[in-house]
Legacy VTK file of the C-alpha trace (Angstrom):
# vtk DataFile Version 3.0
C-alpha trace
ASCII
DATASET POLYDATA
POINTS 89 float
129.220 95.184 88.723
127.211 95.916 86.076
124.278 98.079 86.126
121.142 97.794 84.023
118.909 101.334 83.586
115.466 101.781 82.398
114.447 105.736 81.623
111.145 103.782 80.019
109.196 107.071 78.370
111.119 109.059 80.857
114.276 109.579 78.342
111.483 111.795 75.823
109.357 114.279 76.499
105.143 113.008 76.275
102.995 114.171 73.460
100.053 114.234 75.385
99.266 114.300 78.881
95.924 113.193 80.633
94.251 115.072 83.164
92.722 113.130 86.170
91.366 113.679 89.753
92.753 111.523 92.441
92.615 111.567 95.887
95.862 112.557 97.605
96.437 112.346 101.346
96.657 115.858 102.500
100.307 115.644 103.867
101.899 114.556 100.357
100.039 117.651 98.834
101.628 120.226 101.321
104.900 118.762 100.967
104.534 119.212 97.483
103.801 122.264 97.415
106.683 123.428 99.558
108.789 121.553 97.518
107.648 122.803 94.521
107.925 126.427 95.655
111.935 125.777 96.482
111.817 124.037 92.973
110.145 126.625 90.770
107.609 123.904 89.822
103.740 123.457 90.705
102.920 121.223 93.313
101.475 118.737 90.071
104.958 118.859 88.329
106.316 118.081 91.659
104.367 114.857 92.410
104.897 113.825 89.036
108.586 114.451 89.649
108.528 112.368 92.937
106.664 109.803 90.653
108.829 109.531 87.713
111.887 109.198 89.949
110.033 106.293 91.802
109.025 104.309 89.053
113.206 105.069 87.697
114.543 103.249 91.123
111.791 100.605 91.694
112.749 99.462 87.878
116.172 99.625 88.905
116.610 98.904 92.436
120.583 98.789 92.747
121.331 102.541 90.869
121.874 105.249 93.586
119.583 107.611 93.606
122.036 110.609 92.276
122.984 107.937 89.528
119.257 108.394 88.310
118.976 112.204 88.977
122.685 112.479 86.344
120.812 110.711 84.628
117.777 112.693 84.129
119.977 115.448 83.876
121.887 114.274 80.771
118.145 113.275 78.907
117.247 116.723 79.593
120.448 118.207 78.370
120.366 115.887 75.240
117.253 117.014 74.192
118.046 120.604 74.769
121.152 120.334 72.554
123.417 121.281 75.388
126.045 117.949 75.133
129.248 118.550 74.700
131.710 115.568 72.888
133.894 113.683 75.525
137.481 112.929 74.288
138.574 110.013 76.048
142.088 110.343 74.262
LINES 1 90
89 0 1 2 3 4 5 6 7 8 9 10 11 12 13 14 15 16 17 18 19 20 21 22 23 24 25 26 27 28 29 30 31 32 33 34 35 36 37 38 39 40 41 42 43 44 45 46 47 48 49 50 51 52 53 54 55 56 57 58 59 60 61 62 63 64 65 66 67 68 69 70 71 72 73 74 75 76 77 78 79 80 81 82 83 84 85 86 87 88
């Protein structure tokens, strides 16, 4: 089976970032937060994780979810200069 994969504006790093006020159901703040603290990210960074990651899997429903986090991984990597050449010889 083939598998199609959309990063979208994911596989770069944004210019420029918007700031704006939404209303966020108490519960999915404090679990942000925690998760953010285990992390080493704000509880902002960490919704915007959870979002990014959502918007990856509902674009590309049949990719396991530690296909996209490699993934994510690798674009990171990439644009910190850290790949290494494969040899498939």
């Amino acid at each position: 089976m083939a598998y199609r994969y959309n990063l979208g504006r994911f596989g770069r790093e944004e210019s420029s970032m918007a700031t704006t006020s939404i209303r966020l159901d108490q519960e999915l703040v404090d679990k942000a937060t925690i998760m953010a603290r285990a992390l080493n990210r704000t509880p902002p960074k960490q919704i915007e994780h959870w979002a990014k990651i959502g918007e990856i899997m509902e674009d590309n429903p049949d990719l396991p979810y530690e296909f996209v986090r490699q993934a994510l991984i690798a674009v990171a990597e990439r644009e910190a200069g850290k790949l290494e050449s494969y040899d498939f010889g």
